[in-house]
C-alpha positions as CSV (number, residue, x, y, z in Angstrom):
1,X,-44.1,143.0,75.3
2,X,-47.1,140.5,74.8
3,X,-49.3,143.1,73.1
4,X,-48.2,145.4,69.8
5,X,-50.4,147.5,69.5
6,X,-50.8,150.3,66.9
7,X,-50.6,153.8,68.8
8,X,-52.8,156.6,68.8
9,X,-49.5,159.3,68.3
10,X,-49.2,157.4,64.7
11,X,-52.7,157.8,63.8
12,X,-54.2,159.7,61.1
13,X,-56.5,161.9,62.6
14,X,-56.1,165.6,61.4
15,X,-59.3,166.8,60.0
16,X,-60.9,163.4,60.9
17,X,-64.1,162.5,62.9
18,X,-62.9,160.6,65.8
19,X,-64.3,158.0,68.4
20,X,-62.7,157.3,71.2
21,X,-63.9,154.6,73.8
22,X,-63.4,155.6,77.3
23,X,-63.9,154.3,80.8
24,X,-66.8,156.3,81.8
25,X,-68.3,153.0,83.9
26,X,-67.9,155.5,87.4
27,X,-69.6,155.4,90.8
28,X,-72.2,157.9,91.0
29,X,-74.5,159.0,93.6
30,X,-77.3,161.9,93.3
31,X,-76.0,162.6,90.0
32,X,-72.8,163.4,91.7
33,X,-69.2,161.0,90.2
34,X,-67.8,159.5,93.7
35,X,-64.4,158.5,92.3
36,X,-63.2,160.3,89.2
37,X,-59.7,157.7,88.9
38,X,-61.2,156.4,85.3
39,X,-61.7,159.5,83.9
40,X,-58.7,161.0,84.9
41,X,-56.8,158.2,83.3
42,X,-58.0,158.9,79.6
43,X,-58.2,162.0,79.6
44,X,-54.6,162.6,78.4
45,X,-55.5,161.1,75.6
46,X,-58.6,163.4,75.3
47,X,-56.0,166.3,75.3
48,X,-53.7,164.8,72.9
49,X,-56.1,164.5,70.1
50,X,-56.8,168.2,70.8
51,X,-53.8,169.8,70.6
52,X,-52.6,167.3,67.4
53,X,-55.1,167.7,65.4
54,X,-57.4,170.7,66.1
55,X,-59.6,170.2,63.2
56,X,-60.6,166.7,64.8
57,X,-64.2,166.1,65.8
58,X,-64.3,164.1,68.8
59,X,-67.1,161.7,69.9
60,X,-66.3,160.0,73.2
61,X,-68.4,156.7,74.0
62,X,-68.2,154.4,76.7
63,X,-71.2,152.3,78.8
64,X,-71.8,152.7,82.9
65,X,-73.5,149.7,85.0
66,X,-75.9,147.0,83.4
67,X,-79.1,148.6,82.2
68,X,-82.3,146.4,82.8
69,X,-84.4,147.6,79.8
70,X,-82.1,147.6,76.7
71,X,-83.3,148.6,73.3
72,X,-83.0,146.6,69.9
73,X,-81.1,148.2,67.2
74,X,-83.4,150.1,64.6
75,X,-82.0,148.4,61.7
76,X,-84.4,149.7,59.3
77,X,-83.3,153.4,60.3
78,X,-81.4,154.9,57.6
79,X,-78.5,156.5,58.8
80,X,-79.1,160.5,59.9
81,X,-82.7,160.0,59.9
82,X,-83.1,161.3,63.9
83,X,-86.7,159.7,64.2
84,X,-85.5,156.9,66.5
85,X,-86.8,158.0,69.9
86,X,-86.2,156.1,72.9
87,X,-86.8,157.0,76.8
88,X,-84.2,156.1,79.5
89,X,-85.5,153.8,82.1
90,X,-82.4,154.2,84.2
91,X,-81.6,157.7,84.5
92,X,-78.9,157.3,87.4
93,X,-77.4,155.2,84.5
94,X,-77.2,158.2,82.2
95,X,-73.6,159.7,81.4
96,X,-74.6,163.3,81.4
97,X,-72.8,163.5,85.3
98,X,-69.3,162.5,83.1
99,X,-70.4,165.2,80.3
100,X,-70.1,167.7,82.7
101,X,-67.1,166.7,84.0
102,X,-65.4,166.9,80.6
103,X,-67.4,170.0,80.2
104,X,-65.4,171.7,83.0
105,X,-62.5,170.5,81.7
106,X,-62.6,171.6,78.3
107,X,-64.3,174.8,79.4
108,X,-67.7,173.7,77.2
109,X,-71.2,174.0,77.8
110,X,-73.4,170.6,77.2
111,X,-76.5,170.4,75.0
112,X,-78.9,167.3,74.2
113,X,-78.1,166.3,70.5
114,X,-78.7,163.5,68.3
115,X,-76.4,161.5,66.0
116,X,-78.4,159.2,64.1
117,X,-80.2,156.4,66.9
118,X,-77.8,158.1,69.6
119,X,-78.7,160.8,72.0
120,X,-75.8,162.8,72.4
121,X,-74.2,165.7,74.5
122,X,-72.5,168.0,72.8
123,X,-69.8,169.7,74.8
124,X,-68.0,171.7,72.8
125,X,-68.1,172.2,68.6
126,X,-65.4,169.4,68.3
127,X,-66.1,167.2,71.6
128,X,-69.5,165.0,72.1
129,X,-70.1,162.1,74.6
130,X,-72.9,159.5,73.1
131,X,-75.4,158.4,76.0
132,X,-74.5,155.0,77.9
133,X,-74.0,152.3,75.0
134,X,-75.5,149.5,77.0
135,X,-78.7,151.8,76.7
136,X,-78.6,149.6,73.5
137,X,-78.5,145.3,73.6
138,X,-76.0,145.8,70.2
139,X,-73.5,146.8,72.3
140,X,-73.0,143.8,74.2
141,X,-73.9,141.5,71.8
142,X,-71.6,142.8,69.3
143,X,-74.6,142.8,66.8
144,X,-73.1,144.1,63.7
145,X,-76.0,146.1,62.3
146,X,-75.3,147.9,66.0
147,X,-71.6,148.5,64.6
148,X,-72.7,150.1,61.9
149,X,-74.4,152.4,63.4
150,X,-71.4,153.6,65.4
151,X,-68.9,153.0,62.8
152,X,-70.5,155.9,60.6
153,X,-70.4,157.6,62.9
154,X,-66.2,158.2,62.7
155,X,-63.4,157.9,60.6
156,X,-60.6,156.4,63.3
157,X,-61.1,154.3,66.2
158,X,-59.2,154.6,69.2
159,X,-59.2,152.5,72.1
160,X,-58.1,154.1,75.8
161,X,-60.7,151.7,78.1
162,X,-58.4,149.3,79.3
163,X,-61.2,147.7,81.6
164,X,-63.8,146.6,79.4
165,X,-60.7,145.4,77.2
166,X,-61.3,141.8,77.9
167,X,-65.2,141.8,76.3
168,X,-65.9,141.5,72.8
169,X,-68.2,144.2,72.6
170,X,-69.3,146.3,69.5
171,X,-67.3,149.3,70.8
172,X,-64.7,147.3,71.8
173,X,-63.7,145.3,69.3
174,X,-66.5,144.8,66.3
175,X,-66.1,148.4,65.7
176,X,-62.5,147.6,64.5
177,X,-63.4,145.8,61.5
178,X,-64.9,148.8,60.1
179,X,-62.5,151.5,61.3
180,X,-58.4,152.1,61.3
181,X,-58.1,151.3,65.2
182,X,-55.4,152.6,67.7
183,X,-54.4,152.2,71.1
184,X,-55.1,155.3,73.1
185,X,-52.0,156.7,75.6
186,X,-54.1,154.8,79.1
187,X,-53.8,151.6,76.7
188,X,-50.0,151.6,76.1
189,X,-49.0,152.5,79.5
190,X,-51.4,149.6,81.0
191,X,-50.1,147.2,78.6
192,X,-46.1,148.3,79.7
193,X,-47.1,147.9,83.4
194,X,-48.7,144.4,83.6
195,X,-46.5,142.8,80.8
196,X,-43.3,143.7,83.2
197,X,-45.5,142.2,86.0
198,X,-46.3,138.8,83.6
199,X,-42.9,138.6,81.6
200,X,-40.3,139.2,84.7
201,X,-41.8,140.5,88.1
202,X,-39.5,140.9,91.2
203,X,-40.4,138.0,92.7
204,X,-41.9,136.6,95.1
205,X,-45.2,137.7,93.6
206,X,-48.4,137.3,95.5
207,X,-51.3,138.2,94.1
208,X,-54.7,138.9,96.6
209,X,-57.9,138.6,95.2
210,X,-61.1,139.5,96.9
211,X,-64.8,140.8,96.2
212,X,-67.5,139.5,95.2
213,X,-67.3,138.4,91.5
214,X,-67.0,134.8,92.3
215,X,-68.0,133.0,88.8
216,X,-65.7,135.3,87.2
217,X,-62.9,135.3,89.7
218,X,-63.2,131.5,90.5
219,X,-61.3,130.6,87.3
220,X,-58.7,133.8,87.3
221,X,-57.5,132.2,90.8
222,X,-56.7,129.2,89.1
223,X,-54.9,131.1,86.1
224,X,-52.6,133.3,88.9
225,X,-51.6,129.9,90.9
226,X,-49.1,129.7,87.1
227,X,-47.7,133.1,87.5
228,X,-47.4,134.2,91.4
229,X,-45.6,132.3,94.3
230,X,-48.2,133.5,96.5
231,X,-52.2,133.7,95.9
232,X,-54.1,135.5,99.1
233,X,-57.7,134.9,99.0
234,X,-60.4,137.1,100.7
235,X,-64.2,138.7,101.0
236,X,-67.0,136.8,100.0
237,X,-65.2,134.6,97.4
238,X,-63.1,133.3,100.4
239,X,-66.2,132.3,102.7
240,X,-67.8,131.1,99.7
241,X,-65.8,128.8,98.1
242,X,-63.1,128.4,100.2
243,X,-63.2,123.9,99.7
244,X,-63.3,124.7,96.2
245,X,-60.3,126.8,96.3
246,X,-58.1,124.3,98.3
247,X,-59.3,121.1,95.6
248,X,-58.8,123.4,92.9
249,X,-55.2,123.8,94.6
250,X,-54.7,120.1,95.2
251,X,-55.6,119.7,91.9
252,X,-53.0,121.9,89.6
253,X,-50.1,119.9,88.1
254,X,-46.7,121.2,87.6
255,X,-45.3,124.6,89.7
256,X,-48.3,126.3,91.8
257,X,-48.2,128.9,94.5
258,X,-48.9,128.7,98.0
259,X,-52.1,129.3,98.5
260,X,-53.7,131.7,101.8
261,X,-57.3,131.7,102.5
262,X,-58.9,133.9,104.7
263,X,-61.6,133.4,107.5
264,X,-64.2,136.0,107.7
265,X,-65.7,137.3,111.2
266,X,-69.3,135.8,112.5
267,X,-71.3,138.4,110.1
268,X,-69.5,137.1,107.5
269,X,-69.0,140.8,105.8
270,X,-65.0,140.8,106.8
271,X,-62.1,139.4,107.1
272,X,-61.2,138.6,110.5
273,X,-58.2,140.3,112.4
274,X,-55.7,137.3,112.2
275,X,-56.4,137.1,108.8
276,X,-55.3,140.4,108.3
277,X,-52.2,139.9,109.7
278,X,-51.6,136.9,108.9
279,X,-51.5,138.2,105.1
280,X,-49.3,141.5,106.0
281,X,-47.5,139.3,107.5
282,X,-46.3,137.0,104.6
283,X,-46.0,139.7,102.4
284,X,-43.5,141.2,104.4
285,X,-40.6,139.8,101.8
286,X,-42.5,139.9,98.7
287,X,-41.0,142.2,95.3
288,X,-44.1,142.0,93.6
289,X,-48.2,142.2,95.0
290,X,-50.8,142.6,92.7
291,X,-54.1,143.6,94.7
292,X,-57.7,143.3,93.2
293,X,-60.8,143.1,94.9
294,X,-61.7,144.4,98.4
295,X,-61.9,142.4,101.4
296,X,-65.3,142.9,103.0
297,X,-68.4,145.4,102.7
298,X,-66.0,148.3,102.2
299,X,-69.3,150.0,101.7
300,X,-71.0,149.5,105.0
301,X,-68.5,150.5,107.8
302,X,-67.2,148.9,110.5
303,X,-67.0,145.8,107.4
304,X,-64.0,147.8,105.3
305,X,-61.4,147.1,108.5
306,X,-59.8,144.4,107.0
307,X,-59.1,146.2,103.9
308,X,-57.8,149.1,105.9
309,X,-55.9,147.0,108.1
310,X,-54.3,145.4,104.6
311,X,-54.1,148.8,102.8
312,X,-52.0,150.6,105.2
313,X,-49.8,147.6,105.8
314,X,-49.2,147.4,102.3
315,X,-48.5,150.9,101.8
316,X,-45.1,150.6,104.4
317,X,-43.8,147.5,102.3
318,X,-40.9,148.2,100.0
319,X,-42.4,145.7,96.9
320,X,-43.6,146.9,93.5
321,X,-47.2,147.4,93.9
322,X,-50.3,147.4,91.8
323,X,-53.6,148.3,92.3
324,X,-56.7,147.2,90.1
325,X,-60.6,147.0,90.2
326,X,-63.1,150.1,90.7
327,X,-64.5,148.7,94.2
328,X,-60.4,148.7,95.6
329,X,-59.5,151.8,94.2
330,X,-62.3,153.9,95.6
331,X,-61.5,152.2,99.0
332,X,-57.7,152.8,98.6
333,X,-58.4,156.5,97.6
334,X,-60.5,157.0,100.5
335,X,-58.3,155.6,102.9
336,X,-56.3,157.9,101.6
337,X,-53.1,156.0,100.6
338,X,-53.1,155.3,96.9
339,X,-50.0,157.0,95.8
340,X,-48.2,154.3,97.7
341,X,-48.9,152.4,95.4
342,X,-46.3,152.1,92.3
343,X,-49.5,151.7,89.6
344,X,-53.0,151.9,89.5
345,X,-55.0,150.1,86.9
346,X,-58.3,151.3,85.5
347,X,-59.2,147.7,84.6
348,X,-60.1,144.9,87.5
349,X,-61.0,141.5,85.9
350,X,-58.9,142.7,82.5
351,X,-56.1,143.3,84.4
352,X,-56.4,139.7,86.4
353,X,-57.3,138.3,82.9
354,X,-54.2,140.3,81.4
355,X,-52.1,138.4,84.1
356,X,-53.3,135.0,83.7
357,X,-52.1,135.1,80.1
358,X,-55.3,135.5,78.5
359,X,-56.0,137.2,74.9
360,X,-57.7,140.6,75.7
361,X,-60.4,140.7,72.6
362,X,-60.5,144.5,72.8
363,X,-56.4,144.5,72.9
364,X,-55.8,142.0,70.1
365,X,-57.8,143.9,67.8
366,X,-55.5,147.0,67.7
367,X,-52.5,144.8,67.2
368,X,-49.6,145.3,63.8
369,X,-50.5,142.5,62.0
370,X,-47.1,142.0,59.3
């Protein structure tokens, strides 16, 4: 196991204040959650602290998109004071659609509180969600006066958002330095799953990478050349920078993987049919495939056919398969064959970044140190 991590079922927590960072980062359309896969996942852990400990208070906190507008941290607010006001820009940005989701989970009813700077929705007496953290430029700047802030907030950190594990964020991994930190259940069964997958996968392993995110999948391609035997490449990455992928190739020294690149059609928003099964095809003997990324505009039909094509061929293959990203998820849910797959992952570059070897910043600070 690359990762040992301090668990939530040997924290302290009875009669404590909690905060637990979740994966509330969720499609949502009309104030309506498209794909409820990331909340699901932590909720467990949600549960757990419940029924342990029912004395626990419970303040879930989390971020969803990129805000434009982001506010500075009111340093010279003493804590409790309540005067900070601040209007959000962004409401489709606002996490009250995920309060009521808990809400009808936990058979609450949310209010509008505040906790110091935060604006707050209380769900129940012992459960509250804090509004999107990226409402706030502390949060991804890791300022520590931001920290603070949220630190006094709780008594015990845990972490249970495997997906924004790989950023160095305030509620990711500053607010460890101020709090006994623990890995939440969502954590510990992500870390199992990809560490099996890193330290001795069936092989042959191919890994297929598409989307969008080229200058942060660019890199990650190179990283999984060291780990798979085969490296499928599609969407717009593919069309993109598909010279820089083969010279990248030519370039690596020592064992690499053979590398597949797709073409796209003549709109240039899918993969084209050959492609498609040109890449069933060579994972047909495969004990491993890692999928991350979708392969066209998924969102604009005819353009998701490629994934579809890919999706169902995968699904008939015997190989241990894993899932990751939010974009390839939602497709795979709506295509409607997701539990063919052996595990889903809530995290998309985390997990590529777990798999390339990288230290996750959000993981290495809820590690035993002797």
């Amino acid at each position: 196991m690359i990762y040992n991590l301090k668990k939530v079922q040997d924290a302290d927590v009875n009669n404590k204040k909690v905060l637990l960072r979740v994966d509330v980062d969720v499609p949502v359309v009309d104030g309506v959650i498209q794909d409820e896969s990331r909340l699901k996942a932590w909720f467990p852990t949600l549960e757990y602290l419940i029924n342990a400990n029912a004395n626990a208070k419970i303040y879930l906190i989390g971020h969803m998109g990129r805000p434009k507008q982001q506010f500075p941290t009111p340093v010279s607010t003493p804590f409790g004071a309540n005067n900070f006001q601040f209007t959000i820009s962004e409401p489709n940005l606002s996490l009250k659609p995920v309060a009521e989701w808990v809400s009808k989970k936990v058979n609450g009813q949310i209010e509008e509180e505040k906790i110091d700077i935060f604006n707050t929705w209380k769900i129940r007496d012992d459960i509250y969600l804090l509004e999107n953290l990226r409402f706030f430029e502390g949060e991804e700047k890791n300022d520590p006066a931001f920290v603070k802030k949220l630190a006094l907030i709780g008594d015990v950190f845990i972490n249970d958002a495997f997906a924004t594990a790989h950023r160095a964020h305030a509620s990711t991994e500053g607010i460890t330095k101020f709090l006994p930190s623990f890995a939440g259940v969502r954590v510990q069964k992500e870390v199992e799953e990809l560490s099996r997958v890193l330290e001795n996968p069936l092989r042959p392993l191919a890994v297929m990478i598409g989307g969008a995110k080229i200058e942060t999948k660019l890199p990650l391609v190179e990283k999984m050349h060291r780990i798979a035997d085969l490296v499928l490449v599609g969407g717009e990455i593919a069309e993109n920078d598909k010279i820089l992928l083969k010279v990248q190739h030519e370039d690596i020294e020592g064992r690499k993987s053979v590398l597949l690149v797709a073409d796209l059609n003549q709109d240039l928003k899918d993969i084209t049919p050959k492609s498609s099964e040109n890449f069933i095809q060579v994972l047909q003997n495969t004990g491993t495939i890692v999928w991350n990324g979708p392969m066209g505009l998924v969102e604009q039909p005819p353009f998701d056919t490629g994934t579809k094509t890919l999706a169902d061929g995968i699904a008939k293959l015997s190989a241990y398969k894993i899932l990751g990203g939010g974009d390839t998820v939602s497709c795979i849910q709506k295509i409607g064959v997701i539990d063919k797959f052996n595990f889903v992952s809530t995290g998309g570059g985390a997990m590529l970044e777990f798999l390339s070897g990288e230290k996750l910043p959000g993981l290495v600070a809820l590690e035993v140190h002797s």
